[in-house]
N, C-alpha and C positions, 0 to 999 in steps of 0.2 A: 204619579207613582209615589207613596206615602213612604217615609225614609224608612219604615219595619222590612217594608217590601221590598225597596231597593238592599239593605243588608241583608235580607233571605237570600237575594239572586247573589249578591258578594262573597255569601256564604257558602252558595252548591258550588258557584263555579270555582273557590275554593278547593273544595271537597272532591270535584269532578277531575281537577287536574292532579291530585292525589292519586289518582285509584291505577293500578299495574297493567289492565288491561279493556277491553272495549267493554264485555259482561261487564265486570264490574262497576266501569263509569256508569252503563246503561241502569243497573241495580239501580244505583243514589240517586242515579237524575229523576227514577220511576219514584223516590222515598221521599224526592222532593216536591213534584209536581201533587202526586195524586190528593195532599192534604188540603191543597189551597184548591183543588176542585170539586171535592169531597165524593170520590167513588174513592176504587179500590180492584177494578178491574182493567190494564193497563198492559202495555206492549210498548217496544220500541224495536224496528225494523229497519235493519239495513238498504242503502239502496245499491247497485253495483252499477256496471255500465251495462247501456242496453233496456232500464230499468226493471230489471232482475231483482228482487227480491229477499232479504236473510233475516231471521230474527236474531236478534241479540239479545232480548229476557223480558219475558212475560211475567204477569204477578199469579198465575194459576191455569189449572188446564183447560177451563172454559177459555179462557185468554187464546190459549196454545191452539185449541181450535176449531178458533175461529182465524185465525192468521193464518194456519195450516191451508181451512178453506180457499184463501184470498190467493196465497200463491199456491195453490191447486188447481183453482180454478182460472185465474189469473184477471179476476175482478174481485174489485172491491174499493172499499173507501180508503186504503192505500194509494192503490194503483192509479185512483182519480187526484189522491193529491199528486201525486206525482207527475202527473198528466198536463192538470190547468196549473200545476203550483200556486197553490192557495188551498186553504184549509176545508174540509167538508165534513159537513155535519147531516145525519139523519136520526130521525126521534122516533122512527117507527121500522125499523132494519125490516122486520117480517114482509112489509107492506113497499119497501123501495125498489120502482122500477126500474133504478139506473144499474143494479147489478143482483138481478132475478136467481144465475146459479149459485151465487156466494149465499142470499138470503136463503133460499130452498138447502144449499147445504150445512147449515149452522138455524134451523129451523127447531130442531134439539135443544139447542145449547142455552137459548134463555137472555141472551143477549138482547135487549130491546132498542137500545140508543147508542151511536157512537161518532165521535169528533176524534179526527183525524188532523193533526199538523205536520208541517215540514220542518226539519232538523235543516237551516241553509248556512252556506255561509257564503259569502261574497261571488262564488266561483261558481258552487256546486249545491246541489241536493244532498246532504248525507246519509237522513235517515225519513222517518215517518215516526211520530209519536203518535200512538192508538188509548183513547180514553172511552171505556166502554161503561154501560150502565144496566141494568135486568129493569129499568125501568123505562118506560117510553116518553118521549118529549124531555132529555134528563138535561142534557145541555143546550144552555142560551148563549148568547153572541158575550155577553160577559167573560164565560168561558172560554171562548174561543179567544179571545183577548191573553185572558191570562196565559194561557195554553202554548199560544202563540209567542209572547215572552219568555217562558222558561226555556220553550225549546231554539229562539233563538238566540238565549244565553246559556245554552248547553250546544249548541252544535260546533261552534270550535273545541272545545272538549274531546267530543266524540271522534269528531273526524282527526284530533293530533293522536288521541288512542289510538284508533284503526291503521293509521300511519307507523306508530311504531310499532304496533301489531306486527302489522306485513312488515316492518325492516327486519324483525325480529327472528320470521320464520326465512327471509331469505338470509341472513346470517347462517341460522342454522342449518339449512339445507346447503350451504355453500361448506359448511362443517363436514356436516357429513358425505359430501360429494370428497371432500377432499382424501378423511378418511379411507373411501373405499380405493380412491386412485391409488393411496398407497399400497392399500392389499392387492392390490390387481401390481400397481410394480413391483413389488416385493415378490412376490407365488411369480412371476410372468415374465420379469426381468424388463420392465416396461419404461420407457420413459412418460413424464406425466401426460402430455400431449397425448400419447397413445392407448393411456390406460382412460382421459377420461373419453374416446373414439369411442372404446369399446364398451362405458357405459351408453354412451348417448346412445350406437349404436343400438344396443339392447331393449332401453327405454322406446324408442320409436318404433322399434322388430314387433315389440309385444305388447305397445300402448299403454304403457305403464307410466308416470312422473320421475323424472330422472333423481329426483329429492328420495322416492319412494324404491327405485333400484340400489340406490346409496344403501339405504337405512337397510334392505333384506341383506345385503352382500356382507354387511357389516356384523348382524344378526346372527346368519347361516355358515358365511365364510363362503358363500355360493352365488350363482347368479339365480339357478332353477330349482 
């Protein structure tokens, strides 16, 4: 690795632990890689448990879908990285028999070549990096190299985003759960124990998220 190269990666991962939330990490980590591989057609996708599927930000709507297809269809050059965990590349998508209805459904879209890597870190799977090309045969094992570097110098990034992502929204739905318990003791005469019964209560009655009975009650003054 030639030292410009190594200060690039010292430089995104810089940059990457900067940014406020998972989009935006994914943005820069997309503004870093696509140069040193020279497309311009790019995605990075979540992975959840179960290996379920999200995107986090495409560079354009042909991008959008064809990602769209994959988890639609629930194959693709994602889903295989995810699968063998290791990187896959095809040079002729139209023509690839390992995943017939993703190619038949993005048969539109113009896509001809795509290299798929994995976001890992020591533990876990985080994401999928998607490098797409309108040209056929566009990526060599060079690439898959490179590819494979940035994204395993962005997946600690990604995954401390996503983490404080999610700490962020259970704050705040513990906020607003709080909130309503007061409006419910207050109006009800309730102690908190019994105000937050009667949301959970609610939330299960009518298959709603209890984050999401907070926020209307708070909203409305109401439950219905």
């Amino acid at each position: 690795m030639s030292d410009e190269f190594a200060q690039e990666l010292a430089r995104m991962a810089q940059v990457l632990h900067e940014q406020p939330d998972v989009e935006q990490t994914a943005e820069r980590f997309l503004e870093f890689v696509l140069p040193r591989i020279g497309t311009t057609h790019a995605s990075l996708l979540l992975v959840h448990r179960g290996g379920r599927l999200e995107s986090a930000t495409a560079t354009d709507a042909l991008v959008e879908e064809a990602d769209r297809v994959q988890m639609e269809t629930g194959e693709g050059p994602s889903f295989s990285v995810v699968q063998v965990e290791k990187s896959v590349v095809s040079g002729r998508v139209p023509e690839d028999p390992r995943w017939p209805r993703w190619a038949d459904g993005i048969a539109d879209v113009g896509l001809r070549s795509v290299l798929s890597v994995r976001l890992r870190t020591p533990t876990t799977t985080v994401g999928v990096l998607n490098l797409y090309d309108r040209e056929t045969d566009r990526f060599d094992p060079n690439d898959d190299v490179i590819a494979q570097v940035f994204a395993d110098h962005a997946a600690v990034a990604v995954s401390n985003a996503r983490s404080e992502s999610t700490l962020w929204q259970a704050i705040d739905a513990r906020k607003l759960i709080g909130q309503a318990q007061g409006i419910l003791m207050e109006r009800f005469d309730l102690t908190d124990e019994q105000a937050f019964a009667v949301l959970r209560r609610y939330s299960q009655d009518n298959n709603v998220k209890l984050r999401d009975v907070a926020q209307r009650l708070i909203a409305t003054r109401k439950l219905s």
